[in-house]
C-alpha positions as CSV (number, residue, x, y, z in Angstrom):
1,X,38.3,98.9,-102.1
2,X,34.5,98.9,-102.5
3,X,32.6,100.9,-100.3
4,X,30.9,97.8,-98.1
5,X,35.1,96.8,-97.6
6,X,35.7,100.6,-96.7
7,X,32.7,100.4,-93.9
8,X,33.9,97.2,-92.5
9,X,37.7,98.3,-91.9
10,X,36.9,101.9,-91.1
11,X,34.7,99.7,-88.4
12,X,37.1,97.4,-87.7
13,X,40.1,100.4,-87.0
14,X,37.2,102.5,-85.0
15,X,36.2,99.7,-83.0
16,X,39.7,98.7,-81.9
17,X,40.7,102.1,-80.6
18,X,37.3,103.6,-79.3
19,X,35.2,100.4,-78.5
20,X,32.2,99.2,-79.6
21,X,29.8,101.8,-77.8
22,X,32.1,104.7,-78.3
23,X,31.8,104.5,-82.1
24,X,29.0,106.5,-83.6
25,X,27.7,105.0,-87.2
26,X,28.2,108.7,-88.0
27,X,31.5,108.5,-87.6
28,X,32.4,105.6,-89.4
29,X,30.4,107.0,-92.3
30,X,32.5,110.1,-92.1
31,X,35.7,108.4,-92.1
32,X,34.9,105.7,-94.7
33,X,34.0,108.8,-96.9
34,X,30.6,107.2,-97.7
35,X,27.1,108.5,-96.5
36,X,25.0,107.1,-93.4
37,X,22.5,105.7,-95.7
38,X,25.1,103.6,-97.3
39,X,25.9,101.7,-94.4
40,X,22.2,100.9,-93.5
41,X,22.3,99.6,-97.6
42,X,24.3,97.2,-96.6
43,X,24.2,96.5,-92.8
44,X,20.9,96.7,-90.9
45,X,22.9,97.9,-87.6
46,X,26.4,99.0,-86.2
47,X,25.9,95.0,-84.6
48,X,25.8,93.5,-87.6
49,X,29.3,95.5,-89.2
50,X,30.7,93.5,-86.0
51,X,29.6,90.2,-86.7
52,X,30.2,90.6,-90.4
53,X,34.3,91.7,-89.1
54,X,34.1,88.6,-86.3
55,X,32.9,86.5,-89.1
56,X,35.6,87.2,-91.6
57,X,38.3,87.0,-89.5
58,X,37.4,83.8,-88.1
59,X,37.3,82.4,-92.2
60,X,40.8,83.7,-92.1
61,X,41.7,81.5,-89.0
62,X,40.3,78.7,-90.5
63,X,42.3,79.4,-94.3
64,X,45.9,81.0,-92.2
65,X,46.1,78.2,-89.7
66,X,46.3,74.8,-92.0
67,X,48.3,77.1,-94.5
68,X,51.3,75.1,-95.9
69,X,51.4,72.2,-93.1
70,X,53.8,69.2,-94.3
71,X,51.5,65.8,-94.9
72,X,52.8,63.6,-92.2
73,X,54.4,64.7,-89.0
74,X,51.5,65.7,-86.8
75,X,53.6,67.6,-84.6
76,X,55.6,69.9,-87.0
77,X,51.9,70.3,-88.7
78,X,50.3,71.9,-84.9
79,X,54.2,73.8,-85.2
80,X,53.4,75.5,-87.9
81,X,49.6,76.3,-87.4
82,X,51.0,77.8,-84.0
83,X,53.7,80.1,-86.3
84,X,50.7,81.0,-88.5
85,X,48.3,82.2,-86.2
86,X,50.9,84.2,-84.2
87,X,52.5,85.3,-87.8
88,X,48.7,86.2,-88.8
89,X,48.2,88.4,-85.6
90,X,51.9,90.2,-85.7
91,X,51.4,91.2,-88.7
92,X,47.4,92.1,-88.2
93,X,47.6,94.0,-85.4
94,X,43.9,95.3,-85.5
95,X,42.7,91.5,-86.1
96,X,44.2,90.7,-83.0
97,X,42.9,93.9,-80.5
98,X,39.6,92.8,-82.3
99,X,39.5,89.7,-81.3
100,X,41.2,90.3,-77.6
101,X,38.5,93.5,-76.9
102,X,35.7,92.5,-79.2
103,X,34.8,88.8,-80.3
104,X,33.3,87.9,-77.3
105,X,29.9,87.3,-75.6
106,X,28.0,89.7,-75.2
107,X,29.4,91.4,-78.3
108,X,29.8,88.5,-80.3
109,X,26.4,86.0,-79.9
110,X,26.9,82.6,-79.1
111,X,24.5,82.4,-82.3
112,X,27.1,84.5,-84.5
113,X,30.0,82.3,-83.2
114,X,27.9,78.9,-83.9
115,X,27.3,80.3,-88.1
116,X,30.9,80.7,-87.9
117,X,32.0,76.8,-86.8
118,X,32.2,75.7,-90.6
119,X,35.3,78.3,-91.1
120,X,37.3,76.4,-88.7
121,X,36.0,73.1,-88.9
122,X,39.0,72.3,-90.6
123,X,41.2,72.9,-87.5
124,X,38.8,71.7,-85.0
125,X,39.2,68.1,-87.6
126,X,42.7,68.5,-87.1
127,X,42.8,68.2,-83.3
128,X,40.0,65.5,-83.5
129,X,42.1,63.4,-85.6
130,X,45.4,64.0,-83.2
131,X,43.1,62.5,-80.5
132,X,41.9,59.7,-82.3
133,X,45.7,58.9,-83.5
134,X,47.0,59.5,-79.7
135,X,49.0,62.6,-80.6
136,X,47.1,65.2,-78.5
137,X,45.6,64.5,-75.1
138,X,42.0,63.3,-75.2
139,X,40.4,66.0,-73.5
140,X,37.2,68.5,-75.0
141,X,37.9,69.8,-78.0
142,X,37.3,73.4,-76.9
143,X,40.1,73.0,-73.8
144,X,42.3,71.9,-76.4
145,X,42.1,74.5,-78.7
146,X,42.0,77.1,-76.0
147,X,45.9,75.8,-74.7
148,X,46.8,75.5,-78.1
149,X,46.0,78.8,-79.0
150,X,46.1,80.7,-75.4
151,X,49.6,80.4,-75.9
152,X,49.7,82.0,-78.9
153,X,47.6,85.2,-78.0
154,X,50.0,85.3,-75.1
155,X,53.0,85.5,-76.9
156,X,51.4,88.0,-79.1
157,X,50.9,89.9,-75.8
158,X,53.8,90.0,-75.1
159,X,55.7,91.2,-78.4
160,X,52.6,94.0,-78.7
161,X,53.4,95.0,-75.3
162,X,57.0,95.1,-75.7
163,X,57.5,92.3,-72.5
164,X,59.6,90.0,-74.8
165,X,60.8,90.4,-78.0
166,X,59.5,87.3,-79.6
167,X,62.7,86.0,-81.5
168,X,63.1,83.1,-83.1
169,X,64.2,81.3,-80.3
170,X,62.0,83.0,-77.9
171,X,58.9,81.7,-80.5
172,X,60.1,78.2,-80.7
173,X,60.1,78.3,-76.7
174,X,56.5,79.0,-76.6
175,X,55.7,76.6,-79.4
176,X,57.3,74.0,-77.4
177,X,55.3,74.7,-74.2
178,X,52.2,74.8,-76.4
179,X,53.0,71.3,-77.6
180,X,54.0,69.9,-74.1
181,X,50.6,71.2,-73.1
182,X,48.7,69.6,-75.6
183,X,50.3,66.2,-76.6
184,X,49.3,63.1,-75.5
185,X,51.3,61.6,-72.5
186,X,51.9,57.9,-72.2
């Protein structure tokens, strides 16, 4: 791992269990075994280590979520993003407490979220074309995404919080609601 990659998950681990104000660019330097003055080489503030973290995770989103979809059936496709994204978070546990605690306003500027659209313009096309094809309810974009993927962060909830255990059966429960929630009623 190159130092930049050591600063941005030395960041990303700090972050997650201290919070943003409570982690000192000193101390990420110290623990990335790297000096002060390499961080300011390649990051102009402790801010911009954030956005860099919020921006890659959200290209992972975008690259995780239409991973290995089958071509036709429109709902075992939003099945199987659903079982990515939570597979993605389970098994990225600081991804997700980033994203829960972190990748929000006023953390995360609107501007910072905005660069990041073309990452997930892919699923946002997705759900665009499930509308247009009467497969998902015609409704904002944004409200759709949020029910689809609500559901997901609370099932991750729950498995990180040891509420449910998540099995297989217990997943393709919530994945069901998800759908209900989502597709388009007659």
């Amino acid at each position: 791992m190159d130092k930049k990659q050591r600063i941005i998950i030395t960041m990303l681990e700090l972050v997650v269990k201290q919070g943003v104000h409570a982690t000192p660019m000193s101390q990420v330097a110290k623990e990335a075994n790297v000096a002060v003055g390499t961080i300011y080489h390649y990051f102009e503030n402790k801010n911009e280590v954030i956005q860099e973290l919020y921006k890659m995770i959200v290209k992972d989103y975008g690259v995780v979520l239409m991973a290995n979809l089958p071509e036709e059936d429109f709902k075992a496709q939003y099945e199987i993003m659903w079982t990515n994204l939570y597979s993605y978070f389970v098994g990225n546990p600081l991804a997700f407490k980033f994203v829960e605690y972190v990748a929000a306003p006023p953390i995360i500027s609107k501007e910072i979220v905005k660069q990041s659209v073309p990452y997930i313009a892919n699923i946002r096309d997705f759900f665009l074309k499930g509308i247009e094809e009467k497969q998902i309810r015609n409704v904002p974009i944004r409200l759709i995404l949020q029910m689809a993927f609500g559901s997901v962060i609370s099932a991750v909830r729950l498995k990180f919080n040891e509420e449910l255990e998540m099995t297989k059966a217990e997943i393709d429960l919530a994945i069901e609601m998800s759908w209900d929630a989502v597709c388009y009623k007659n």
